[in-house]
C-alpha positions in Angstrom: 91.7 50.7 -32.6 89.5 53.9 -31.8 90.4 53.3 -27.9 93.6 53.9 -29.0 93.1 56.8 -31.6 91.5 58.0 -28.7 94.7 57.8 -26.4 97.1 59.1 -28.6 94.9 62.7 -29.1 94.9 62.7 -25.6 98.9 62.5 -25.3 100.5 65.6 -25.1 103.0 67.1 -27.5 106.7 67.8 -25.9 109.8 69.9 -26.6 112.2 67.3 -28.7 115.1 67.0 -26.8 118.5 66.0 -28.9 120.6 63.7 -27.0 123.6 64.2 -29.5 126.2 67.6 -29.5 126.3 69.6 -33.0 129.5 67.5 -33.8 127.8 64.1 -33.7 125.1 65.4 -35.4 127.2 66.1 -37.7 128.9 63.1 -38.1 126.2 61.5 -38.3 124.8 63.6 -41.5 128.0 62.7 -42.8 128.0 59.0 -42.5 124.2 59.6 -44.1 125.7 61.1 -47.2 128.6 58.8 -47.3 127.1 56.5 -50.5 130.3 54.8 -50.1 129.6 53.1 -46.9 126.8 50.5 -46.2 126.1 50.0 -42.6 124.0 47.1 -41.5 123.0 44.9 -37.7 125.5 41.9 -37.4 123.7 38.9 -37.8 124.1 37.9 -34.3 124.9 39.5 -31.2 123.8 42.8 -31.8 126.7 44.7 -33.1 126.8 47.7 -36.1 128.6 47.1 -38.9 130.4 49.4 -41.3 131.3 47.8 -44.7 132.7 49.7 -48.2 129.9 49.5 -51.0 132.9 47.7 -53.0 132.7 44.6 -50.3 129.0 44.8 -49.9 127.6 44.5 -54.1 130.5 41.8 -54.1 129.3 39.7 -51.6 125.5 40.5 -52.5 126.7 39.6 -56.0 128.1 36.3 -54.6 125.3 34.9 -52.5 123.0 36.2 -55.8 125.4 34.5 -58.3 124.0 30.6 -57.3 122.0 29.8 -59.6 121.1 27.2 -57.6 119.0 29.2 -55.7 118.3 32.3 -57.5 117.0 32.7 -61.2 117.6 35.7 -63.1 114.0 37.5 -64.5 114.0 39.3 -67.9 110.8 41.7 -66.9 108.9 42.4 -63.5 106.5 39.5 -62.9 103.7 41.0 -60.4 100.9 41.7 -63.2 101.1 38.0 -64.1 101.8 36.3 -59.9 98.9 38.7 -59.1 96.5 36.5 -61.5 97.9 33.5 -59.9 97.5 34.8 -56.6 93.6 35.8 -57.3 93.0 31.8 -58.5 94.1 30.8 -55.2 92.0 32.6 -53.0 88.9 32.3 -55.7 89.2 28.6 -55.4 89.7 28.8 -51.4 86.8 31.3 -50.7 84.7 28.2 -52.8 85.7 25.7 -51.1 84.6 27.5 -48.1 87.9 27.2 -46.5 88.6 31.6 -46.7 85.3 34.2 -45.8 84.9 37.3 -47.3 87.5 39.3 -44.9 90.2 36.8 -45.0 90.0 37.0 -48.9 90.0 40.8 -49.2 93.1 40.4 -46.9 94.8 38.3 -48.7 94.0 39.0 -51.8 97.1 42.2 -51.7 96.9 43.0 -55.4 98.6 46.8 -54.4 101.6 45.0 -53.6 105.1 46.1 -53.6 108.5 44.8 -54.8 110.3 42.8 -52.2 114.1 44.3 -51.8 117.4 41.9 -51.1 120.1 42.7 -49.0 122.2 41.2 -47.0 123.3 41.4 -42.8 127.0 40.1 -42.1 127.8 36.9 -40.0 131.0 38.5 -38.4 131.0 35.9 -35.7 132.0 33.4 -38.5 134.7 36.0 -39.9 135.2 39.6 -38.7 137.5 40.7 -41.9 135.5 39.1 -44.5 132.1 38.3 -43.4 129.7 36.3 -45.4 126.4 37.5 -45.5 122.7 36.2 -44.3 120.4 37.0 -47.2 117.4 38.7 -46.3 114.1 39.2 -48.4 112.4 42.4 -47.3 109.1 41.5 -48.4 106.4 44.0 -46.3 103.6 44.2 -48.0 104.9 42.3 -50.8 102.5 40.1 -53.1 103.0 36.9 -50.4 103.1 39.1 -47.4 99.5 38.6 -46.3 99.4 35.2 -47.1 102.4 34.2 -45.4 101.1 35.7 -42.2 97.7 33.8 -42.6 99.8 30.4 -42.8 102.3 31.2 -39.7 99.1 31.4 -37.5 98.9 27.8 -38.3 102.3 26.4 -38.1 103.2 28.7 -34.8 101.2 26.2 -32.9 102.3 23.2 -34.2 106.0 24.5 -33.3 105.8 25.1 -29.9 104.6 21.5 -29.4 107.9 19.7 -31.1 110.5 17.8 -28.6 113.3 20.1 -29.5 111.5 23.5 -29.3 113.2 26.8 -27.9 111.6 29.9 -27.0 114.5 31.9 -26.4 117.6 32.3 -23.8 115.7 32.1 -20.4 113.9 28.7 -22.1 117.6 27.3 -23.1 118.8 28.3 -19.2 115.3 26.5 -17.8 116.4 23.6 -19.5 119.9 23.6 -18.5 119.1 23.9 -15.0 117.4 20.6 -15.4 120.7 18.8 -16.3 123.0 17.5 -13.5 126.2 17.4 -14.9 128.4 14.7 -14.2 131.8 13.1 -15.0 131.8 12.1 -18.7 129.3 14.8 -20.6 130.3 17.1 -23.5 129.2 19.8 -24.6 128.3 21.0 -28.2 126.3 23.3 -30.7 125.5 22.5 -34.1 124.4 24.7 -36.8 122.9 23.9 -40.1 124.5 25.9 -43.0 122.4 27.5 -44.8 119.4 26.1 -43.8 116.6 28.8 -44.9 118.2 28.4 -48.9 118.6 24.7 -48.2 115.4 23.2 -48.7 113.8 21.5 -51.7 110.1 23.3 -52.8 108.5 20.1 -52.5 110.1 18.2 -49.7 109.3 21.3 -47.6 106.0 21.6 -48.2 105.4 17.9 -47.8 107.0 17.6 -44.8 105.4 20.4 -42.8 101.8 19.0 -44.8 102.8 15.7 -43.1 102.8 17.5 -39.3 99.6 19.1 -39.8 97.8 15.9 -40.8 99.4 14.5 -37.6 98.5 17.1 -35.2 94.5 16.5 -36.4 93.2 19.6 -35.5 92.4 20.7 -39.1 89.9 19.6 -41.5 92.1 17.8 -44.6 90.5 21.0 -46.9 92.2 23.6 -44.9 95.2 21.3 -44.9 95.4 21.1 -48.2 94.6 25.0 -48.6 97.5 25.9 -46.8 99.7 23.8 -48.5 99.4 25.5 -51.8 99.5 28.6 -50.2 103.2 27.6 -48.6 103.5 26.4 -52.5 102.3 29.9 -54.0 104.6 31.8 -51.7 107.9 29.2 -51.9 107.3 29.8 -55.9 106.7 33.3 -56.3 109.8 34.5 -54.0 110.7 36.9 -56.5 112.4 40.6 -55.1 114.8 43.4 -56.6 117.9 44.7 -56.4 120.2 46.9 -58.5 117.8 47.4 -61.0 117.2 43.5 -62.2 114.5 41.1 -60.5 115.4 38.0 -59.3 113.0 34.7 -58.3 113.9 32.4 -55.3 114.0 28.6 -57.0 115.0 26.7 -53.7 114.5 27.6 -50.0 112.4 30.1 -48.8 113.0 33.7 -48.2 114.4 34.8 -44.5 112.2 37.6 -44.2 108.5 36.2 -44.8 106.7 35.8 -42.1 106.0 32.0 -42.0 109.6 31.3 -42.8 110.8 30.6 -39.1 107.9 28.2 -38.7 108.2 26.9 -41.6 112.4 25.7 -41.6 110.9 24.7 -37.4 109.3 22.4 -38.7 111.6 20.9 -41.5 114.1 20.6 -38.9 111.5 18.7 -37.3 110.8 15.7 -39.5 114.5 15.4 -40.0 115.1 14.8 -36.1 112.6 12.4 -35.9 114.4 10.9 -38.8 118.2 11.0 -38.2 118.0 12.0 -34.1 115.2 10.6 -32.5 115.0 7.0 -34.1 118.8 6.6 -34.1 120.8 4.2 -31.8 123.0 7.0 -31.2 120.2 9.2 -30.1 119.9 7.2 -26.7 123.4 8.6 -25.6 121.8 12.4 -25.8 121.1 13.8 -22.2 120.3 17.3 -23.7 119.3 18.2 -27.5 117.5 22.2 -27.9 117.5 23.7 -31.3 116.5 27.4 -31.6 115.6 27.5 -35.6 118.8 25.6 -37.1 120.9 26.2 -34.0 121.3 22.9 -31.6 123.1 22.5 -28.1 123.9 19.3 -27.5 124.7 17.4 -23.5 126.1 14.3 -25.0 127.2 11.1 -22.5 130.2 9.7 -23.7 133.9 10.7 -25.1 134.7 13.5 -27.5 135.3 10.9 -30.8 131.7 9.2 -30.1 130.0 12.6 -30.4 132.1 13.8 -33.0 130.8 10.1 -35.0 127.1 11.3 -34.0 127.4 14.8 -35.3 129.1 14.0 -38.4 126.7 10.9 -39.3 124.0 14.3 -39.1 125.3 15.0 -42.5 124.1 11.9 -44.5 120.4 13.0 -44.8 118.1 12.9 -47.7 116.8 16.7 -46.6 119.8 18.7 -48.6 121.1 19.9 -44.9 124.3 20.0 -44.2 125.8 20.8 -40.3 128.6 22.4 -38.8 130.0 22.1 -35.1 131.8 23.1 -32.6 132.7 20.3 -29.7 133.9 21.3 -26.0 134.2 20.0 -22.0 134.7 23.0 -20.5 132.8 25.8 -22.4 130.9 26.8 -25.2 129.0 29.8 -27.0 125.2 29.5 -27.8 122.5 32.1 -28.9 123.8 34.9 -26.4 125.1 32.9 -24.0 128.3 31.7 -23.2 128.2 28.4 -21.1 131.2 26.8 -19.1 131.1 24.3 -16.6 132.6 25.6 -13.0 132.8 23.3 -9.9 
């Protein structure tokens, strides 16, 4: 840190430059003061988009209104979580499981609120888009702690079967495939999947690949899984002036989330994938999160059979597909077969 201190007072200071004419910076103040406007990333492939307030609290509203998922607080909890949080890390820092440093760093008792809003899936539909929820939860209460327990799951997903890093992995893999008469192609998507999954079942199954990796002591094993318990329990964030708890699923936005539903989606394929009979007819299956292509041998009904036999699952997931010879879109790619 002080080599870099040390760098930056060494940099020197130049003439800002605008890239923009008076016009577009005054548009652009504009749009700023427009209160009626909310504008927001796409959820995938990088676009801007520009909704009404109207259309944006209704959807928020929407995704808010399951009570499945959300529960409604009457005052602001952090006073009493904060007391919970402290109990945790008193009894870890005993055990001998946290030192000194890790407990003052997780211990974040100058927390703030975590904020909800929402980014639009317009791929799924461009006039009405439903929304991704997001937590924004930087230097929430959890924040810390859910950083401490994605160093330990991080690990443990780059090892699974399925595992990919990003669009030059997936294209690595494809090149491996020599395509032939008779292959389909296919993605799969889970709906939902971060809000999908049970408290308990989560936590159980991610406890259950840790014990089977064997490179932690049980006590830190079972440290971390009531720390992914604290933070599943005590999702609770603000928005339009009432606070809100997360019952079910765990927040996109916390760090250890990604890991977390990685390795949920795990257990289920070594479940319903893996072990199946139908599984011996897959000549390519890569899942990024909750998104899976699929290189299937065989017709279009067999792997329609396959995909839809996905859905009977004891792990609350349910899947959606899209089924194709010729071409397909995945991630940022768009994949066709030619010659």
């Amino acid at each position: 840190m002080d080599l870099i201190l040390k760098d930056f007072d060494q940099l020197e200071s130049k003439p800002f430059k605008q890239n923009l004419n008076f016009k577009e910076r005054q548009a652009c103040k504009e749009l700023k003061a427009n209160h009626q406007l909310v504008i927001k990333q796409a959820d995938k492939g990088g676009g801007t988009v520009v909704m009404s307030r109207e259309f944006y609290m209704q959807e928020s509203l929407r995704l808010l209104g399951d009570r499945d998922t959300y529960q409604v607080l009457k005052k602001n909890p952090t006073v009493e979580f904060i007391k919970e949080l402290e109990s945790l890390l008193v009894k870890g820092k005993q055990d001998g499981i946290l030192r000194e440093e890790e407990f003052n760093f997780l211990f974040n008792n100058k927390c703030k609120t975590a904020i909800f809003y929402f980014i639009p899936k317009i791929h799924k539909n461009q006039q009405n888009p439903p929304g991704r929820p997001i937590i924004s939860g930087i230097d929430s209460l959890t924040c810390h702690l859910s950083h401490y327990i994605d160093g330990y799951l991080q690990p443990l997903v780059q090892k699974t079967e399925s595992y990919l890093r990003d669009t030059n992995h997936l294209l690595e893999e494809l090149a491996k495939v020599v395509w032939e008469d008779g292959l389909c192609m296919a993605t799969v998507d889970v709906a939902s999947l971060y809000t999908s999954i049970p408290h308990l079942k989560g936590v159980d199954e991610v406890t259950k690949c840790l014990v089977k990796d064997g490179s932690l002591v049980p006590a830190q094993i079972s440290f971390l899984a009531e720390a992914m318990k604290f933070v599943l329990k005590h999702n609770y964030f603000w928005f339009e002036n009432t606070f809100y708890l997360q019952v079910c699923g765990t927040a996109m936005g916390t760090r250890f989330a990604p890991g977390y539903a990685n390795l949920y989606m795990h257990s289920w394929e070594h479940q319903h994938v893996w072990s199946g009979v139908a599984g011996g007819d897959l000549v390519l299956w890569r899942r990024f999160i909750d998104d899976v292509i699929i290189i299937w041998r065989g017709d279009e009904i067999s792997l329609r059979n396959f995909v839809e036999s996905l859905n009977t699952n004891e792990y609350n997931l349910k899947f959606t597909s899209n089924i194709n010879k010729q071409t397909i879109d995945f991630l940022d790619l768009t994949i066709y077969i030619k010659n």
